[in-house]
Structures are given as C-alpha cells and as structure tokens.
MISEPA-12371 format. One line per 8 residues: number of its first residue (from 1); their letters; for each residue x negated, y, z of N, C-alpha, C. Coordinates in nm, 2 decimals. Example, Ala and Ser with C-alpha at 12.3 -4.5 7.8 and 13.67 -1.06 7.14 Angstrom:
BEGIN
1) AS) -1.32/-0.57/0.78/-1.23/-0.45/0.78/-1.32/-0.33/0.78 ~ -1.28/-0.22/0.71/-1.37/-0.11/0.71/-1.29/0.00/0.79;
***
This chain:
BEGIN
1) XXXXXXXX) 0.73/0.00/1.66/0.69/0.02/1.52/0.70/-0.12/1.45 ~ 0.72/-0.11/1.36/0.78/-0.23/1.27/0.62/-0.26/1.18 ~ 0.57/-0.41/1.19/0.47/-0.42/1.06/0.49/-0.52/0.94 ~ 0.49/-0.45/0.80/0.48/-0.59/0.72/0.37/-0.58/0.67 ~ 0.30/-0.72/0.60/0.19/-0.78/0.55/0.23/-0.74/0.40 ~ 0.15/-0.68/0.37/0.12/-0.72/0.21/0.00/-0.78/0.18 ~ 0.02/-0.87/0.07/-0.11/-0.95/0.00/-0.14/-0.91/-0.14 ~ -0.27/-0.86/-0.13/-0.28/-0.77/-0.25/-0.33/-0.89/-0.33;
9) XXXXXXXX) -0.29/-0.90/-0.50/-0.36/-0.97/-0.60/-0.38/-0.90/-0.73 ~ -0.56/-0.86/-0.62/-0.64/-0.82/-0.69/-0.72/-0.73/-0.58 ~ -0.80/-0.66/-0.64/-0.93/-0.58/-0.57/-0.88/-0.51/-0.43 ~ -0.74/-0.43/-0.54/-0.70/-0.30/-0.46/-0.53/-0.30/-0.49 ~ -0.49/-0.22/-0.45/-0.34/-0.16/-0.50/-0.35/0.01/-0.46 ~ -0.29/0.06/-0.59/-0.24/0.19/-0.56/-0.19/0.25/-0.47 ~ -0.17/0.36/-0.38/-0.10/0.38/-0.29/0.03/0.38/-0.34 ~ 0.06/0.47/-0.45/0.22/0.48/-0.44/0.27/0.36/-0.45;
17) XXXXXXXX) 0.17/0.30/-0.56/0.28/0.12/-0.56/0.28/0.07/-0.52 ~ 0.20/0.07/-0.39/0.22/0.01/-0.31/0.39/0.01/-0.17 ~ 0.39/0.13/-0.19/0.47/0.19/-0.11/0.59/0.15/-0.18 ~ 0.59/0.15/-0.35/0.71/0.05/-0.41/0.73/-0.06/-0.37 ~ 0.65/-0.15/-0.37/0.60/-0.29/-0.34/0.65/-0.36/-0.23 ~ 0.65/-0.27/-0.12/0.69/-0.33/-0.05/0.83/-0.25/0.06 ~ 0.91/-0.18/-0.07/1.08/-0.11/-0.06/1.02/-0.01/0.08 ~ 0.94/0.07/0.03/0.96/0.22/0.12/0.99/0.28/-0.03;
25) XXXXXXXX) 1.03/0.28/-0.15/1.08/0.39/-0.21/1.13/0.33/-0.36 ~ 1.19/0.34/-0.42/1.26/0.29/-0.53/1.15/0.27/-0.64 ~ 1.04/0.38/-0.67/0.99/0.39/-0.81/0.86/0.47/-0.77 ~ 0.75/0.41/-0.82/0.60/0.48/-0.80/0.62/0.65/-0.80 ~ 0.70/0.71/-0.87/0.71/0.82/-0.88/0.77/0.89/-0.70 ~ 0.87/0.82/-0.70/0.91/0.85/-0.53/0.77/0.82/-0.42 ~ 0.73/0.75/-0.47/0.59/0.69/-0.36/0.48/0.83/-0.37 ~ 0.46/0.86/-0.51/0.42/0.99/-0.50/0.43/1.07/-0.42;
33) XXXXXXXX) 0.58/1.10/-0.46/0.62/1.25/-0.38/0.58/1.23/-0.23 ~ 0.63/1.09/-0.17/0.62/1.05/-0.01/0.49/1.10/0.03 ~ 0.39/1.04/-0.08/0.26/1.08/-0.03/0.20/1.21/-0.04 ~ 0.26/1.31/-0.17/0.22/1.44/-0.12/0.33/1.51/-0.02 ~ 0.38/1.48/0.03/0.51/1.55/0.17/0.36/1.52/0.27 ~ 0.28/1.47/0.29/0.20/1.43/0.41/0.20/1.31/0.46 ~ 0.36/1.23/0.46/0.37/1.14/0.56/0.31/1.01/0.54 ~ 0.23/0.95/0.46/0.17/0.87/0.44/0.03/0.88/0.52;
41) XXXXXXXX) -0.02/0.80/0.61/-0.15/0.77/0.66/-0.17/0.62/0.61 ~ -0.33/0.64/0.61/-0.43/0.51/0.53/-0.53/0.52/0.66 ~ -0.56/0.45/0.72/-0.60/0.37/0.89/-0.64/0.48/0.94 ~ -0.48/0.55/0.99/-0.46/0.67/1.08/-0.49/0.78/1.02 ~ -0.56/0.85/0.91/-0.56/0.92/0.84/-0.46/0.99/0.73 ~ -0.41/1.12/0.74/-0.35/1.15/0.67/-0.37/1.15/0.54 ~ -0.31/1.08/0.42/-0.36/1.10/0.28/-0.29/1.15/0.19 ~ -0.31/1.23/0.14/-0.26/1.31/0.01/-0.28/1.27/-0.13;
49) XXXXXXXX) -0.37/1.15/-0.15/-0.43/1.11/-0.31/-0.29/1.06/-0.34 ~ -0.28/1.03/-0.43/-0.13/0.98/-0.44/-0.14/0.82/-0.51 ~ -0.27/0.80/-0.56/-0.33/0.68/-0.59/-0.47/0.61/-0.56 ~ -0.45/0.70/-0.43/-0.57/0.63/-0.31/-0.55/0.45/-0.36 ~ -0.66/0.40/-0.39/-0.72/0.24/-0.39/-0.72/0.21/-0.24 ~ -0.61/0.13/-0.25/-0.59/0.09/-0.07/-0.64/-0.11/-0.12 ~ -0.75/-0.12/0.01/-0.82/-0.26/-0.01/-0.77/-0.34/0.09 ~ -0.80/-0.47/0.09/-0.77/-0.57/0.18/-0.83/-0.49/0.36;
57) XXXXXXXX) -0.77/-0.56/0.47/-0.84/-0.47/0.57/-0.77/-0.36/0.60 ~ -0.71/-0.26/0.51/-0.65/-0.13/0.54/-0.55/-0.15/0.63 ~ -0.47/-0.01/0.67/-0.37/-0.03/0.73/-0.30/0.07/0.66 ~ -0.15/0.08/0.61/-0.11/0.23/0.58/0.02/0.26/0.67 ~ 0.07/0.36/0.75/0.18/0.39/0.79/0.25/0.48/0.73 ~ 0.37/0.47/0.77/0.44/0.55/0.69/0.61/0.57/0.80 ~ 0.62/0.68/0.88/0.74/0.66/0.99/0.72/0.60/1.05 ~ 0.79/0.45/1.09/0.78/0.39/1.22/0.75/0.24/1.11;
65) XXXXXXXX) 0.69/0.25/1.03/0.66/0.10/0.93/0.53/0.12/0.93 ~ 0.46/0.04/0.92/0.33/-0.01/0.96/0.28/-0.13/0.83 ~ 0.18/-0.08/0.71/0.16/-0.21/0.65/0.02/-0.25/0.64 ~ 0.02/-0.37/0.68/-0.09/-0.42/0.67/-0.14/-0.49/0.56 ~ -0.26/-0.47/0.47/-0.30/-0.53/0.32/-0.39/-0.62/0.35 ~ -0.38/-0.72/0.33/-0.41/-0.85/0.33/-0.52/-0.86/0.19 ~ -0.60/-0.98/0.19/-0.69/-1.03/0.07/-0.56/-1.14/0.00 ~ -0.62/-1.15/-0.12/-0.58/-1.26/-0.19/-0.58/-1.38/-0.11;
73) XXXXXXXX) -0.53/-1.47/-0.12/-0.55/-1.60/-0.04/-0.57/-1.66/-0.13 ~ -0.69/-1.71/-0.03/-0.79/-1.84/-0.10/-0.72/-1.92/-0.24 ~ -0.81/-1.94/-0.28/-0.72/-2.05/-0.43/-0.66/-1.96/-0.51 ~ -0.59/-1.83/-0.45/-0.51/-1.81/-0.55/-0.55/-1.73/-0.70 ~ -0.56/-1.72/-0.79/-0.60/-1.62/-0.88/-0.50/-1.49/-0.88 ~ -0.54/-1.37/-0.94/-0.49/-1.30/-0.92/-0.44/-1.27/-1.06 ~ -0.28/-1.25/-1.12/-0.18/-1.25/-1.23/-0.31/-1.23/-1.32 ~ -0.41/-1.12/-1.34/-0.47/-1.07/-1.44/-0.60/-1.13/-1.45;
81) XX) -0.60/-1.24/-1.39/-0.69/-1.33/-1.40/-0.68/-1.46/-1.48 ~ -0.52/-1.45/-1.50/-0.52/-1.57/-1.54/-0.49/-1.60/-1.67;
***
C-alpha cells in the first residue's frame, strides 16, 4: 500500500479537496463522485459525506493509497492567517 503525507494549513480540509490536493482526482467535483461510489475510507471507515472535515491525526484511504493528514508545522501560519 502506498502512503502520502498531507499537511493541512489550517483546522481541517474537506474530503473531496483533499482528494484533489493530493492528485487522486482532477477537480473537487471528481473527489465527490469518488466519495459517493463508496471508495473513500476516513480511519477505516467507509465515508459517504462528500465534505467530511478530515483533521490532523486522520487517516483516509482510497485503493491501495493511503493518506496520512498531518498538523500545520510549527511556525508556520496558515495562507488565511496571514
């Protein structure tokens, strides 16, 4: 199973944009669809919201990709903070 790190900057990220974010789908709207087909899981759990608030800690899968969401790192502010 393959994992990448995402570092969220800020609270949360959306599920589908997240799923953009880090090239499992072209455009939040495709991240949608992905997520109501079923195949999206948020820490092993199957999820359907399609803008499930995924937080630092989580894990989401999706096929044989694996992402792990990360906090902001220290120091950094987050774009809407600044």
């Amino acid at each position: 199973m393959e994992t990448s790190d995402f570092t969220l900057q800020g609270e949360y990220v959306e599920l589908n944009q997240l799923l953009k974010l880090v090239g499992v789908c072209d455009s939040g709207g495709a991240g949608k669809m992905l997520v109501a087909s079923g195949a999206v899981k948020v820490d092993g759990k199957k999820e359907l919201r399609k803008t499930c608030k995924v937080r630092a800690g989580q894990t989401v899968s999706v096929g044989d990709l694996r992402i792990k969401v990360l906090p902001t790192a220290a120091g950094q502010m987050p774009d809407s903070a600044a």
